[in-house]
N, C-alpha and C positions, 0 to 999 in steps of 0.2 A: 503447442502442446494441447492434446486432446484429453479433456480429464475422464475418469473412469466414471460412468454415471451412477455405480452403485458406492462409491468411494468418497465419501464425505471431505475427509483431508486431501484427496486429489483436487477435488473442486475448490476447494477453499483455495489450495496453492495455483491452482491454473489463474484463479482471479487476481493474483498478488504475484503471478508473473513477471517475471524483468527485472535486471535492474533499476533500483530508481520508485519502483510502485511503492514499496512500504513507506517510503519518505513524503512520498503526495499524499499519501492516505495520513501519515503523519498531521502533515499541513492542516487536510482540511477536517481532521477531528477539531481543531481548535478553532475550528468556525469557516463558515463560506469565505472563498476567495476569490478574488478575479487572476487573471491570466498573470498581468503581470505582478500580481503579488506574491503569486503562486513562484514565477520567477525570480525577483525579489531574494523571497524564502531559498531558495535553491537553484542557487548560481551556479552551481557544476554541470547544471540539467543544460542541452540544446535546447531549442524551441521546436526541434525535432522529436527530441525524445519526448518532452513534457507533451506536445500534443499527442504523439503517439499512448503518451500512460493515462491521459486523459481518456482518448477514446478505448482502451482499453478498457478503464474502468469502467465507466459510463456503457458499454456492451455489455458485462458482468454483473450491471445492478448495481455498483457499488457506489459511481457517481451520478450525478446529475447537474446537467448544464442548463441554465435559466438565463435568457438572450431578453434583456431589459429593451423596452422603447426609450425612442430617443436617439437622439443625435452627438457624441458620437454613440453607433451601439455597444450597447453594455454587457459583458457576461460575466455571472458568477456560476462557481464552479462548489457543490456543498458535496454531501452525501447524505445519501437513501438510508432511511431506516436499515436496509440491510449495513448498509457501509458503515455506519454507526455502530454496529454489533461486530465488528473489528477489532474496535478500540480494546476490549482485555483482552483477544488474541495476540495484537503488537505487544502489547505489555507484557505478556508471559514471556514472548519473543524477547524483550528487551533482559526480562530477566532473567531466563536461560542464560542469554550473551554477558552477561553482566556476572553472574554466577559461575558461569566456567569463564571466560577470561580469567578470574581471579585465582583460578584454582591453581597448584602447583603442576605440572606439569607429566610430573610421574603418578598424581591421581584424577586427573585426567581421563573419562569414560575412552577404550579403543572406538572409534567410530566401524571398522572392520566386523568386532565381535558384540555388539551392543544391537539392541533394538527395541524401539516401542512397545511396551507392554501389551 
């Protein structure tokens, strides 16, 4: 997905592409992680896909990967100031999710005839 470069919400959604990315991002708001913690945390994830949302991120600004010295080598995986300026965007996300889930079903916004203001 090519985001629009004049499209602020495109870009933001090209970065938080895939399944799986908001939950990494999740993770590593609550502090650096290493690989397998990250895994750990998100047992549904391959080792395919977590490397893949990793480097995703980490292409997008949003991660950054820090390869420790030493034996064995170490990595922690945090986020960039940008990735950090996330965190109330997921939160709105969650409370969106969280506010129409509950809602009844017959008021319920159509997604068809609705659109961002």
């Amino acid at each position: 997905m090519e985001p629009t470069p004049e499209c602020p919400v495109e870009i933001t959604l090209a970065a938080l592409h895939g399944r799986w990315t908001t939950l990494v991002v999740r993770e590593l708001l609550r502090g650096d992680r290493s690989y397998s913690e990250l895994r750990e945390a998100l047992p549904l994830l391959s080792d395919k896909v977590l490397s893949d949302r990793l480097a995703q991120l980490g292409e997008a600004g949003v991660v950054e990967r820090d390869r420790r010295r030493g034996w064995p080598p170490r990595v922690r995986y945090a986020l960039t100031t940008s990735g950090h300026r996330l965190g109330p965007v997921l939160q709105a996300l969650w409370d969106w999710g969280t506010e129409t889930s509950t809602q009844p079903a017959e008021t319920k916004p159509d997604r068809a005839t609705t659109s961002p203001r």
